[in-house]
C-alpha positions as CSV (number, residue, x, y, z in Angstrom):
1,X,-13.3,-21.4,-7.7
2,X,-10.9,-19.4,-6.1
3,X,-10.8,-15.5,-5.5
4,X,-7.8,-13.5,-4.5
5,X,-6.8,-10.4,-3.4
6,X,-3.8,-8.2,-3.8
7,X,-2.2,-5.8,-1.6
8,X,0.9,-3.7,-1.7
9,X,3.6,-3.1,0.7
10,X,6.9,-0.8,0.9
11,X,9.8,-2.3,2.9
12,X,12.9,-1.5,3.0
13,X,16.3,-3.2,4.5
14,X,19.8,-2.5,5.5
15,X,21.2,-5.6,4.1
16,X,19.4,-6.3,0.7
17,X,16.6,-6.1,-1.5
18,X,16.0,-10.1,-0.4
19,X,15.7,-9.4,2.8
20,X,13.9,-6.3,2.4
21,X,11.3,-8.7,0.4
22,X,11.6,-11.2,3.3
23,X,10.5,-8.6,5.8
24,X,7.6,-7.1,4.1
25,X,6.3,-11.1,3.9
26,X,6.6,-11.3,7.0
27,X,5.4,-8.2,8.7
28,X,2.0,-9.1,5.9
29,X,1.6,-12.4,7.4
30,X,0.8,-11.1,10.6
31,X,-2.4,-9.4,9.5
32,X,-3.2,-11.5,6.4
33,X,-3.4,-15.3,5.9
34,X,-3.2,-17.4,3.3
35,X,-0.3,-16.1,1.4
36,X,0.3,-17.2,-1.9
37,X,2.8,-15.0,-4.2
38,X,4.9,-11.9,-3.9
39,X,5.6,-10.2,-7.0
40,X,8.9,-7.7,-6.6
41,X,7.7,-4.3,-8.4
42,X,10.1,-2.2,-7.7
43,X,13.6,-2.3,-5.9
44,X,15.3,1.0,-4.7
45,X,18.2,2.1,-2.3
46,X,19.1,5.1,-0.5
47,X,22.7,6.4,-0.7
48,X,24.8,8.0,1.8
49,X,28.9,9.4,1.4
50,X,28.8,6.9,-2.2
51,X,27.3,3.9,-0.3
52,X,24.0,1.9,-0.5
53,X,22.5,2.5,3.1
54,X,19.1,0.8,2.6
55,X,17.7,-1.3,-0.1
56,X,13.9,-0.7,-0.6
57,X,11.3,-3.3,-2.5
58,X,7.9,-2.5,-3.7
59,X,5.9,-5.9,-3.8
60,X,2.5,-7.0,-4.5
61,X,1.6,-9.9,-1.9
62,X,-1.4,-11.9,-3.2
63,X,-3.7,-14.0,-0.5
64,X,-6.6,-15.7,-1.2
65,X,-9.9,-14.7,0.4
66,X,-12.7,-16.9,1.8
């Protein structure tokens, strides 16, 4: 049987909400192993003068735990 665990994490990116989904991955897998799934929650930007300047994700990362 396996257990696992899910956390969520806020990113947010100047180029897209991919990348922005990429990064939060990423900066996760430094802390937790075993990385199975990321579920995209939410997906935001900020504007600035009419203009996207950052995309932001919400995500659920799910690990599994020994």
């Amino acid at each position: 049987m396996s257990v696992l665990k899910v956390i969520e994490v806020l990113a947010d990116s100047d180029k897209s909400w991919e990348d922005a989904a990429k990064k939060a991955v990423e900066k996760a897998s430094n802390s937790v192993d075993n990385i199975k799934s990321v579920y995209i929650n939410e997906q935001s930007a900020t504007i600035k003068d009419g203009e996207i300047q950052s995309y932001r994700v919400n995500v659920k990362i799910t690990f599994g735990i020994k």
